[in-house]
C-alpha positions as CSV (number, residue, x, y, z in Angstrom):
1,X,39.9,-51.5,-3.2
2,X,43.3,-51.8,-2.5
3,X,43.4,-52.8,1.1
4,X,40.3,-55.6,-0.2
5,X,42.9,-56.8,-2.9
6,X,45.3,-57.2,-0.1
7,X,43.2,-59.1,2.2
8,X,42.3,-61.0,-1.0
9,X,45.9,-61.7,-1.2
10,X,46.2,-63.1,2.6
11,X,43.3,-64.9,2.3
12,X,44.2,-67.1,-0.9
13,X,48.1,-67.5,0.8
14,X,46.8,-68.9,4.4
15,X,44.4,-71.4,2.6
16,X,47.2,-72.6,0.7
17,X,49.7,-72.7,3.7
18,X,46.9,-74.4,6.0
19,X,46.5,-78.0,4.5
20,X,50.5,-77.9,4.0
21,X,51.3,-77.1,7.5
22,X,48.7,-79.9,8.7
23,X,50.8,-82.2,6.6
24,X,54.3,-81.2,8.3
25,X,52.9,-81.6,11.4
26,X,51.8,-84.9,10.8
27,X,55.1,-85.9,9.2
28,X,56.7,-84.4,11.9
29,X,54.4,-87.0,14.5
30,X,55.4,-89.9,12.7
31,X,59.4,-88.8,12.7
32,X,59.3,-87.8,8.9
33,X,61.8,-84.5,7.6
34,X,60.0,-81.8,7.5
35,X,61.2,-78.4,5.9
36,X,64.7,-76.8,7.8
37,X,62.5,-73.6,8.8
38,X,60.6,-75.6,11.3
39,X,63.5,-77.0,12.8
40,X,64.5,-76.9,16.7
41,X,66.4,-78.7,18.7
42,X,64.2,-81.9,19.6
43,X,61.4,-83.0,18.1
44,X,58.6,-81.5,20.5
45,X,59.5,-78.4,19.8
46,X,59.6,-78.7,16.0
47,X,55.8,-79.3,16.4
48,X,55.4,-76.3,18.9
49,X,56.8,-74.2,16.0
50,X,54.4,-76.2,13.0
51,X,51.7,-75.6,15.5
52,X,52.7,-72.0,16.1
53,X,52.5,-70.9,12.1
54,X,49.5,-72.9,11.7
55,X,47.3,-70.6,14.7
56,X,48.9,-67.7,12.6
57,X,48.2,-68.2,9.3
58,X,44.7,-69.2,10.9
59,X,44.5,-65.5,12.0
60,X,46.0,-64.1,8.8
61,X,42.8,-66.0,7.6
62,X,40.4,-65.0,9.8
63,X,41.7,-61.3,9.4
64,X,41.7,-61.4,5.4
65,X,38.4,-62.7,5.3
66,X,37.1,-59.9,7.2
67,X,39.2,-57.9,5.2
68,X,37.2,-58.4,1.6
69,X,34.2,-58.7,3.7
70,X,34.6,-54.9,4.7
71,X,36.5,-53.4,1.8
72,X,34.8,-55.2,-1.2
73,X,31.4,-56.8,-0.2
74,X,29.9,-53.8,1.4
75,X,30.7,-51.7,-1.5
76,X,28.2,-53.7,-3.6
77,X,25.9,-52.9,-1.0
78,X,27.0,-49.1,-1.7
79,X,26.4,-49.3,-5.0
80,X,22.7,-50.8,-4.7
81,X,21.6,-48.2,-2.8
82,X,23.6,-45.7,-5.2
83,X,21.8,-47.0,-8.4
84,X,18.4,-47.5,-6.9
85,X,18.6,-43.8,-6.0
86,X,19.8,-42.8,-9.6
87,X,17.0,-44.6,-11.2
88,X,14.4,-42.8,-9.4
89,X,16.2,-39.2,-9.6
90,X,16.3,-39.7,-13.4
91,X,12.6,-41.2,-13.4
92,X,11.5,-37.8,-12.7
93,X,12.7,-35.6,-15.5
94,X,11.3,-38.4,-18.2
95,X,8.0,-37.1,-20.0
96,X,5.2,-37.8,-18.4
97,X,4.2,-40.2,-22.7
98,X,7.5,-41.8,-21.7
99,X,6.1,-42.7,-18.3
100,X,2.5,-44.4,-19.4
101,X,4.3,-46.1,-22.6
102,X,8.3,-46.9,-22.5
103,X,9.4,-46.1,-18.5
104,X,6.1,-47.3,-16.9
105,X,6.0,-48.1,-12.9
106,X,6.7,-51.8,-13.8
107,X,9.5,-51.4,-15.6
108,X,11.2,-48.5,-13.0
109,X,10.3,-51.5,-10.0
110,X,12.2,-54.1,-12.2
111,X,14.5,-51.9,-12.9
112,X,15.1,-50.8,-9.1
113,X,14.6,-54.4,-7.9
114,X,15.8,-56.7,-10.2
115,X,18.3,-55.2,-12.6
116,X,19.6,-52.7,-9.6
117,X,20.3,-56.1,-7.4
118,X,22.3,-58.2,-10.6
119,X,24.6,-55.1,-11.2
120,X,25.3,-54.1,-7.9
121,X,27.5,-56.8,-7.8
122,X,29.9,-55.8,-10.0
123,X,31.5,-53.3,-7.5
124,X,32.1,-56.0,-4.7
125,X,31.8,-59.5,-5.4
126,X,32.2,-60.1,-8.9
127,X,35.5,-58.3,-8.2
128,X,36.2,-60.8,-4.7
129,X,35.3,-64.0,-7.1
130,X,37.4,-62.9,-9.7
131,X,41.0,-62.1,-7.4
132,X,40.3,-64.9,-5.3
133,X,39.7,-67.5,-8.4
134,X,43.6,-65.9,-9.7
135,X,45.6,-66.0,-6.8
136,X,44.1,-69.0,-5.2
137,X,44.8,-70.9,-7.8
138,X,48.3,-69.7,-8.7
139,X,49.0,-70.8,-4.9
140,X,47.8,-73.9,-4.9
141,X,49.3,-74.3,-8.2
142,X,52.4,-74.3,-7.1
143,X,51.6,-75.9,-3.5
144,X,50.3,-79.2,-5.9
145,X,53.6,-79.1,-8.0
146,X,55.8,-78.9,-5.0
147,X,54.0,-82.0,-3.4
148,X,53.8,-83.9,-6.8
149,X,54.3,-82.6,-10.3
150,X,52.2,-86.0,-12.5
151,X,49.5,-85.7,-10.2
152,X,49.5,-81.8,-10.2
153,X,49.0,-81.9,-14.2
154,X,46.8,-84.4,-14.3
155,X,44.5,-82.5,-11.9
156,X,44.7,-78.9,-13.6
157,X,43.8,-80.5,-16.9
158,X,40.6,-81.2,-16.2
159,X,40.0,-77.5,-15.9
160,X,39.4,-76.1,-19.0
161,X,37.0,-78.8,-19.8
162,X,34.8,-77.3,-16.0
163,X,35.7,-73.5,-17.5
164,X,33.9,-74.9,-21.0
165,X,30.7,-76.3,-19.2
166,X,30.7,-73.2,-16.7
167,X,30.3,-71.1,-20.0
168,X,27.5,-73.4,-21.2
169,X,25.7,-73.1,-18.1
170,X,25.9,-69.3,-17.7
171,X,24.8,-68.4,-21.5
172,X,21.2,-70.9,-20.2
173,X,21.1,-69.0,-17.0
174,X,21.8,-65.4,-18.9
175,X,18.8,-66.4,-21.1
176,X,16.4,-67.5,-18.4
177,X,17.6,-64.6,-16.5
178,X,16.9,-62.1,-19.4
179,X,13.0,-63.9,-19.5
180,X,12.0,-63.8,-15.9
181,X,13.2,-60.0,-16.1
182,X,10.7,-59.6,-18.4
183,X,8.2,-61.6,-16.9
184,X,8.6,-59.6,-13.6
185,X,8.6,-55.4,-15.8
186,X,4.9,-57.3,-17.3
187,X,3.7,-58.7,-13.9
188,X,4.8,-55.4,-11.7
189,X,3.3,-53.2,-14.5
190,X,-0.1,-55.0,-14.4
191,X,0.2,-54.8,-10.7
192,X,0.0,-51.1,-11.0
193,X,-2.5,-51.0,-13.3
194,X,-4.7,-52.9,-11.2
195,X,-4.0,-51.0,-8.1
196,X,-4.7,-47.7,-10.5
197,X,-7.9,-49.2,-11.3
198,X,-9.0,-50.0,-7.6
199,X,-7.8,-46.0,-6.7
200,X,-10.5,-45.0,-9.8
């Protein structure tokens, strides 16, 4: 988790740094100042040296994208397989009442299918959307102010007004979620039933 945090990290700092350095090379075209790092002694190779940090922080980005990809995103795949094994290693100590009334093969396939495949992301990407959202916007926070503070503002206070209606949207989604759940436990339990009846 740490080295995934880290590639986070890179990842959020090279998208930031990309659209900037695009923009100093440009100045730099049309004989603008650009930043005293990037300076050399004629004007060619100031872009050579733009140029150069751009094709790195294009690998940084590259490289810190496979970076979450391996150490976050294929732990939720981990923990799918992890929890679909659990539920069926408990399913077999429950009493067999439990089985024909509360645990029946309906329920145990939603809860192996569908329940098993929303939680599972809580070990990998949840955790991937949630570092990416903070630092990428802490850097291009300040990559906005930097370029133009009224405009910067004016831009970020639209956002708690996008968190609010984000928040609307998910409770909806949360309760049509929670219904087709149960729609699927009732369908996958009369499936069995009706496969039961065919065996008899």
């Amino acid at each position: 988790y740490i080295l995934g945090l880290f590639s986070i990290i890179t990842t959020a700092i090279s998208q930031t740094l990309h659209p900037r350095l695009v923009g100093y090379a440009i100045d730099q075209l049309n004989l603008e100042k650009v930043p005293a790092i990037f300076k050399a002694s004629t004007p060619l190779n100031t872009f050579y040296i733009i140029f150069s940090t751009y094709l790195f922080f294009h690998f940084t980005l590259a490289l810190g994208r496979w970076g979450w990809r391996r150490f976050l995103a294929r732990e939720t795949h981990y923990a799918g397989n992890y929890l679909r094994r659990m539920v069926w290693d408990r399913a077999q100590y429950f009493k067999q009442s439990e089985l024909d009334s509360k645990f029946t093969p309906g329920v145990l396939m939603s809860l192996s299918s569908s329940d098993v495949f929303s939680a599972r992301f809580l070990y990998g990407f949840v955790l991937v959307a949630t570092f990416d959202i903070a630092f990428l916007l802490c850097f291009a926070f300040i990559g906005m102010m930097q370029l133009d503070m009224e405009l910067a503002l004016w831009t970020i206070s639209i956002l708690p007004l996008l968190g609010f209606l984000s928040w609307k949207i998910s409770q909806l989604e949360t309760v049509a979620y929670k219904d087709a759940k149960e729609e699927l436990a009732n369908f996958n339990d009369k499936v069995s039933q009706v496969i039961t009846t065919i065996k008899l």
